[in-house]
N, C-alpha and C positions, 0 to 999 in steps of 0.2 A: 763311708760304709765299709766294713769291714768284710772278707768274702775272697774266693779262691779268685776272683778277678778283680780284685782295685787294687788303683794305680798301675794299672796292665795299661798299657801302649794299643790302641788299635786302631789301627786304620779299617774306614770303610766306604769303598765306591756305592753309590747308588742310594746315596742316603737321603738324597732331596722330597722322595715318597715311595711309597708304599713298602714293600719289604725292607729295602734298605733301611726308612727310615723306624719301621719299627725293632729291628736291630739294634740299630743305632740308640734309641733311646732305653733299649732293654740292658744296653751294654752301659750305659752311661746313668742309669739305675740301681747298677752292680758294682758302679765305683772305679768304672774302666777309663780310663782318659781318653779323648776322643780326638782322632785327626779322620774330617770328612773329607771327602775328593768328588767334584763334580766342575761342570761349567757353570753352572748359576749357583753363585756364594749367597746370594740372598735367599734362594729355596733352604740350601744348606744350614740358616742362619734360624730359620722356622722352626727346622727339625729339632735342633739340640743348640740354643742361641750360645752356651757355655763352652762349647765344643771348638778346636781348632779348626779353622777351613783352608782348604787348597785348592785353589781356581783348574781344571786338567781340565783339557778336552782329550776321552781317550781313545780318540783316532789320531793322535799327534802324537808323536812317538817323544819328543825333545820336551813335551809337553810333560812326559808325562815322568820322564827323568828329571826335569825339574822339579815336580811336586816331591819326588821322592828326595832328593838331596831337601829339598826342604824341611820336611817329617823329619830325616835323620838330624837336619841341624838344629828344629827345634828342641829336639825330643830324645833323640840321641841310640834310641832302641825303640825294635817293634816287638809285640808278644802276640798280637793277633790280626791276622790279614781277614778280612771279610769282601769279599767277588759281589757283590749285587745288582751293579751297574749292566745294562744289556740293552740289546733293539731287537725287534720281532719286526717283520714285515712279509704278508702272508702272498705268496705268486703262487702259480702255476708254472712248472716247468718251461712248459712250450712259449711262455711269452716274460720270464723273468730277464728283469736289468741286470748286468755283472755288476752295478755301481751298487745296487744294493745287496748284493751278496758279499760285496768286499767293505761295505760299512759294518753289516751282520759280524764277518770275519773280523774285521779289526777289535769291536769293542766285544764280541763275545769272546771271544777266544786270542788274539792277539795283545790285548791290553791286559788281561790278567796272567798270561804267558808273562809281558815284562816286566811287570809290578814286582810279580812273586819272583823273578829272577834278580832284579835290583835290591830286594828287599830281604833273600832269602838268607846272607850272611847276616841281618843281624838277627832272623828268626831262628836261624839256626842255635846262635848263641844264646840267646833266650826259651831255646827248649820250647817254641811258640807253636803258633796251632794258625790254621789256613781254613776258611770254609771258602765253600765254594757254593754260590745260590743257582742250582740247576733246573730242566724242567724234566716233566714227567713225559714229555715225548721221549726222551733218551730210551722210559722202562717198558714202552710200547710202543707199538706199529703206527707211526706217526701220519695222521690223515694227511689229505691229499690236501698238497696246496702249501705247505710250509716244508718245500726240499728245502731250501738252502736254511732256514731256521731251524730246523734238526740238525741240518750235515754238523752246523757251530756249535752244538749243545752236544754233539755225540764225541765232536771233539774234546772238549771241555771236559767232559767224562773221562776218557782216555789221557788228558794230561795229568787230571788230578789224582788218577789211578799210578800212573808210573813216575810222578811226583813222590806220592805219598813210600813208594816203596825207595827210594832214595836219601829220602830225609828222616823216617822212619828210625832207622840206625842211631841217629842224631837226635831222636826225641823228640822231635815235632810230629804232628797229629794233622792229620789231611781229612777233613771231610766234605761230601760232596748230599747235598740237602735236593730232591728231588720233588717241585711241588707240582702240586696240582691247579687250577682255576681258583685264585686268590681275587679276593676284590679289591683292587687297584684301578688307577687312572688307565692303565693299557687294559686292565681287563675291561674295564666298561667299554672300549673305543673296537678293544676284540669283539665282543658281544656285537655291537653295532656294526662291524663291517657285515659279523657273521646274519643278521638280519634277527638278531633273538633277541629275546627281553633278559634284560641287565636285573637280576635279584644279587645283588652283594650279600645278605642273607645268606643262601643256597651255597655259596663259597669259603673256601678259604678265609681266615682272616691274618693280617701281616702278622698280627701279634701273637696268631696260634706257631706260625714259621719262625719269630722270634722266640718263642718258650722252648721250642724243641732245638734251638742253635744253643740256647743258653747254657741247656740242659747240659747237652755232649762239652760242649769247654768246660763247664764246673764240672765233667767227672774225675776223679781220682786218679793220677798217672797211671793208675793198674790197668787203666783200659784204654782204648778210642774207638771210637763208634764213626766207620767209616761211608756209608749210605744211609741216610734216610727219606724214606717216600712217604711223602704227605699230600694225604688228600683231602677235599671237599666231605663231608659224613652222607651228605644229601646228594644226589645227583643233577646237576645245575638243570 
């Protein structure tokens, strides 16, 4: 397929379902070559079975430096990093674990911290493009019950913010995609803790957050479209 993205290099965390994998397969639609990263190769294998796999787990830091010398050595260059991979786990202040605020920390925000830092020389060289799969608590007053699930996502915000002004110079493109209540395997198990009826309908769909990812990389180097906030149209 011919198009401002094939034969593009991309890597993308979190591809095993839901966003990621509708990414994933909208990228590899468009003719982009695909190197996925997860702990289950066989989820990965579903998504896009044509696609490169790399086993990570990204709470392991050596884990995840391996995957990456891997990418380079099959591949040789990256044009597109894709962030999708995350964990949500909803507490209350007064009775939250640190075990799970420092899982939250590692894969929201410390795993795409090292990715994009091991991987950023040859993005650089490729003039390549970074998204970043965020949530929409970051663009509002985040209900009670998910601190440490914001505190990772406001972070995440803030890295991608003074990332982008960085590499900018260089010619790469940072965006940072803000959704809303998507219907996914976490959102239904969200729904469930939260005690309400699960209508995946009423929601988000991965593929409407894939059409608008797809959108901002095939524009024109004249621009880059740095936030986008998508939401449900219905109110769940």
């Amino acid at each position: 397929m011919q198009g401002p993205l094939a034969n593009q290099v991309a890597v993308v965390t979190g591809a095993s379902s839901g966003i990621g994998k509708a990414i994933a397969r909208a990228l590899d639609a468009h003719g982009a070559m695909l190197c996925l990263l997860g702990r289950n190769v066989s989820a990965l294998e579903a998504s896009v079975p044509q696609a490169a796999k790399f086993a990570v787990d990204l709470t392991d830091d050596t884990q995840i430096h391996n995957a990456v010398a891997a990418v380079q050595r099959e591949f040789g260059a990256v044009d597109i990093l894709v962030h999708s991979a995350g964990v949500y786990i909803a507490q209350r202040l007064d009775g939250p674990s640190p075990v799970d605020f420092d899982l939250q920390h590692r894969v929201n925000v410390r795993a795409p911290y090292l990715l994009t830092q091991a991987l950023l020389p040859v993005l650089v060289k490729r003039r390549g493009q970074i998204v970043f799969i965020n949530s929409s608590v970051v663009r509002h007053m985040p209900r009670a019950g998910i601190s440490q699930y914001a505190a990772t996502k406001a972070a995440l915000k803030a890295f991608a913010d003074s990332l982008r002004n960085e590499v900018n110079p260089a010619g790469v493109r940072v965006l940072s995609v803000f959704v809303g209540r998507t219907a996914t395997p976490l959102q239904k198990t969200i729904h469930q803790a939260e005690g309400k009826e699960y209508r995946p309908e009423r929601l988000l769909q991965p593929e409407d957050v894939a059409a608008v990812v797809i959108n901002a990389l095939c524009l024109p180097r004249t621009a880059e479209v740095t936030d986008i906030d998508i939401r449900p149209l219905q109110k769940p």
